[in-house]
N, C-alpha and C positions, 0 to 999 in steps of 0.2 A: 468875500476874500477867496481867492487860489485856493484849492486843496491840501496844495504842496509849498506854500511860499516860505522861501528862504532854502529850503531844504534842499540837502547833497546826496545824489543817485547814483549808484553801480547798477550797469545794465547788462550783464554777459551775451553774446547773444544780439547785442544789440544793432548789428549791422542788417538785418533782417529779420521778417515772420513777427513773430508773439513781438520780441526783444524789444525790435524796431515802432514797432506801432506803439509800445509801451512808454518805452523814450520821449516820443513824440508826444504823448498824452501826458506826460509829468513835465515838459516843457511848459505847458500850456497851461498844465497846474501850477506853474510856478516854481519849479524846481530847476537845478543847477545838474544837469548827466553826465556822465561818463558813460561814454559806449564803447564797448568788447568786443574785437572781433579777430578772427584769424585773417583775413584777406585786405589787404589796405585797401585796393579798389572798391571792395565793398561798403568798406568804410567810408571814405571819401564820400561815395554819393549818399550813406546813412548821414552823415554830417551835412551835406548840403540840403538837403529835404529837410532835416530838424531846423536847421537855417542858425539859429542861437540859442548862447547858454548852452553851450556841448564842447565834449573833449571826445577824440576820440583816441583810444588806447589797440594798437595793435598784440593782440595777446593770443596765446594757447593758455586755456582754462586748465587744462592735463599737465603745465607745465609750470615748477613751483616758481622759478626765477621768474620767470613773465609775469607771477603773479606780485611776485615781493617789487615788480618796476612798478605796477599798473598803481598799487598801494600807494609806494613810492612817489608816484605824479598824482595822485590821491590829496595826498597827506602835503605834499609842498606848492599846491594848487587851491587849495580847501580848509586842508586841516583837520576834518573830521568829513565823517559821513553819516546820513541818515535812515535811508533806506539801502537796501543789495538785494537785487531784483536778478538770481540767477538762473538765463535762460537759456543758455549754450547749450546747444545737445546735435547729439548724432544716431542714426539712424540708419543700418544696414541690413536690409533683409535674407535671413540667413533660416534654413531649417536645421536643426540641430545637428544632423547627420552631416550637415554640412559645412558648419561651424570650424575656423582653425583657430588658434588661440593668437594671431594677431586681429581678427575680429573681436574676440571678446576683451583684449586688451583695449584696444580703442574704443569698444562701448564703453566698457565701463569708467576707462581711465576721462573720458570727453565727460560721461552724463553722470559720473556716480562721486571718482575722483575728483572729477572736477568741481563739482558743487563745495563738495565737501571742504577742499582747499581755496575754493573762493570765500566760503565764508568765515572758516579757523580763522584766515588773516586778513580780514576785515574785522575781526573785532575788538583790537586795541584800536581803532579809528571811529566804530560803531558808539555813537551817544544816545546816554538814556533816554527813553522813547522811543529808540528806534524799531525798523521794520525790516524784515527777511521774508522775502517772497520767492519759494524755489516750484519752479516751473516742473510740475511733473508729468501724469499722462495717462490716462481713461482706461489705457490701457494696462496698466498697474491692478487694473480690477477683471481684468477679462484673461483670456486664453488666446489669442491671435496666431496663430500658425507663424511662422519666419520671424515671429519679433520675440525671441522667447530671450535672449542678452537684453535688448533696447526693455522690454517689460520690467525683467528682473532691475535695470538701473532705476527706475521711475518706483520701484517698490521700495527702493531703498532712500532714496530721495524724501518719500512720503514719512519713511523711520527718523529719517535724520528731522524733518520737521518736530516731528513728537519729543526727542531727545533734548532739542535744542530749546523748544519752547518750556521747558524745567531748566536747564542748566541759567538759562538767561531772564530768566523770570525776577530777579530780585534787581537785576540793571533796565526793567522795564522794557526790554526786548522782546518783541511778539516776533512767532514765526509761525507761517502759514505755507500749506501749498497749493499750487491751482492743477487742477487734470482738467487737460483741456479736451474735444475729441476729437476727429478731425479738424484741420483749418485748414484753409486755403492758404498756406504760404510754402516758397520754395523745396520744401524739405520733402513735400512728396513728389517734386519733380525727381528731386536727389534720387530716389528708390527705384527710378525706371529707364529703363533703355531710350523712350522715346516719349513724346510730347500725347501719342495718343494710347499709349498704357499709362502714362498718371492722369490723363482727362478721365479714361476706364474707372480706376482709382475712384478717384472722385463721384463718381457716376453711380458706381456698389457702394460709396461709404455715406452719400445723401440717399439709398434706397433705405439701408438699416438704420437711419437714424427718426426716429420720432419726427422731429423737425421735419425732414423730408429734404435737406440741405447738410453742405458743410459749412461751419464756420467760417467767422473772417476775422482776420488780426487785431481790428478796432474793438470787436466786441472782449477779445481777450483781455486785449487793452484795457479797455472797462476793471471787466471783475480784476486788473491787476492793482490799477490804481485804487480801487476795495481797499484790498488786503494792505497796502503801500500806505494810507491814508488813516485818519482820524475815524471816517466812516466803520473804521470794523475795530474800534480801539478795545471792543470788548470779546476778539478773535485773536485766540491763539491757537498752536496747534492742530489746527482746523485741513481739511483738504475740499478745497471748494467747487467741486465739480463744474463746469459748463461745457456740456458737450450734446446738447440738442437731447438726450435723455438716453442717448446711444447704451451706457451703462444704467442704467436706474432703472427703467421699466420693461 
């Protein structure tokens, strides 16, 4: 049997990278998705590639009314939900000195607020047994020059896991988080002027990793459907590293 059968998925994020590949792996498991994204174009084609069993919901995760619609077509589509897979994040490379405070708003408000408020109102729709999987970031554990906003949102991400997995404990809600370390999906193009500074990128982030490589979206995929599924029923409040051992050794 499916991993996921029957089961209703929030995928933030889900138009691309981690999100998208995630989406597509809980299809397959047998689940029913919603996928999140700020870009319709982007959506569209995440919708065409999952092919079926998908909604896709045009939303800003930073923004509360989009979230109260997204719910909304949630809830008169479904009717409840099972897992909320939040993967929406942003990512501006900034050195401190450099920082204005509409960068740090949109870190935080994209990667910190937004979780936050993706999952507060999912949970009159959230059914017992359910699963929260918030996407956080390897980098939560390291010191990276320019990503010192993008870090601090991914450490708080990792708080709110611990927080949550007590508060929801007695409604049988696990909540976990995954730090992923590099992967190859769009978001390290997003950081660079040109096609041959995030190949660069990529080049210095598979020398320091153990592996000797970056990630790829499917494998996120994987450990998400983990945390999302039965396989890890006895995982809460956990933060599940996979990132080639970049952080760990």
């Amino acid at each position: 049997m499916a991993k996921l059968e029957g089961k209703i998925a929030v995928v933030t994020g889900g138009s691309s990278g981690i999100g998208l590949a995630a989406a597509k792996k809980f299809v397959e498991e047998g689940a029913y998705v919603f996928i999140v994204g700020r870009r319709q174009s982007e959506l569209d084609k995440a919708k065409a590639e999952i092919g079926r069993n998908v909604t896709a919901v045009q939303a800003d995760v930073a923004n509360l009314d989009d979230l109260d619609r997204l719910y909304s077509i949630v809830k008169d589509q479904k009717g409840a939900v099972d897992i909320v897979v939040a993967s929406a994040g942003f990512v501006e490379r900034k050195l401190t000195q450099d920082a204005t405070s509409a960068h740090f708003d949109k870190t935080f408000g994209i990667n910190a607020r937004g979780v936050y408020f993706t999952v507060q109102k999912a949970l009159p729709l959230l059914r017992k047994g359910g699963s929260v999987v918030l996407v956080s970031s390897g980098l939560h554990l390291k010191g990276l020059p320019e990503h010192s906003t993008y870090a601090a949102t991914k450490a708080a991400v990792r708080s709110f896991a611990r927080t949550w997995a007590m508060e929801l404990k007695d409604r049988g809600i696990r909540v976990n988080t995954l730090s992923p370390g590099a992967i190859d999906t769009p978001i390290i193009d997003s950081q660079f002027k040109s096609k041959e500074e995030a190949d660069g990128a990529r080049a210095f982030f598979s020398s320091i990793t153990p592996l000797g490589r970056i990630g790829r979206p499917e494998e996120m995929a994987a450990a998400v459907l983990y945390l999302a599924s039965d396989d890890s029923s006895y995982s809460t409040g956990i933060d599940l590293v996979a990132d080639g051992g970049i952080t760990q050794v």
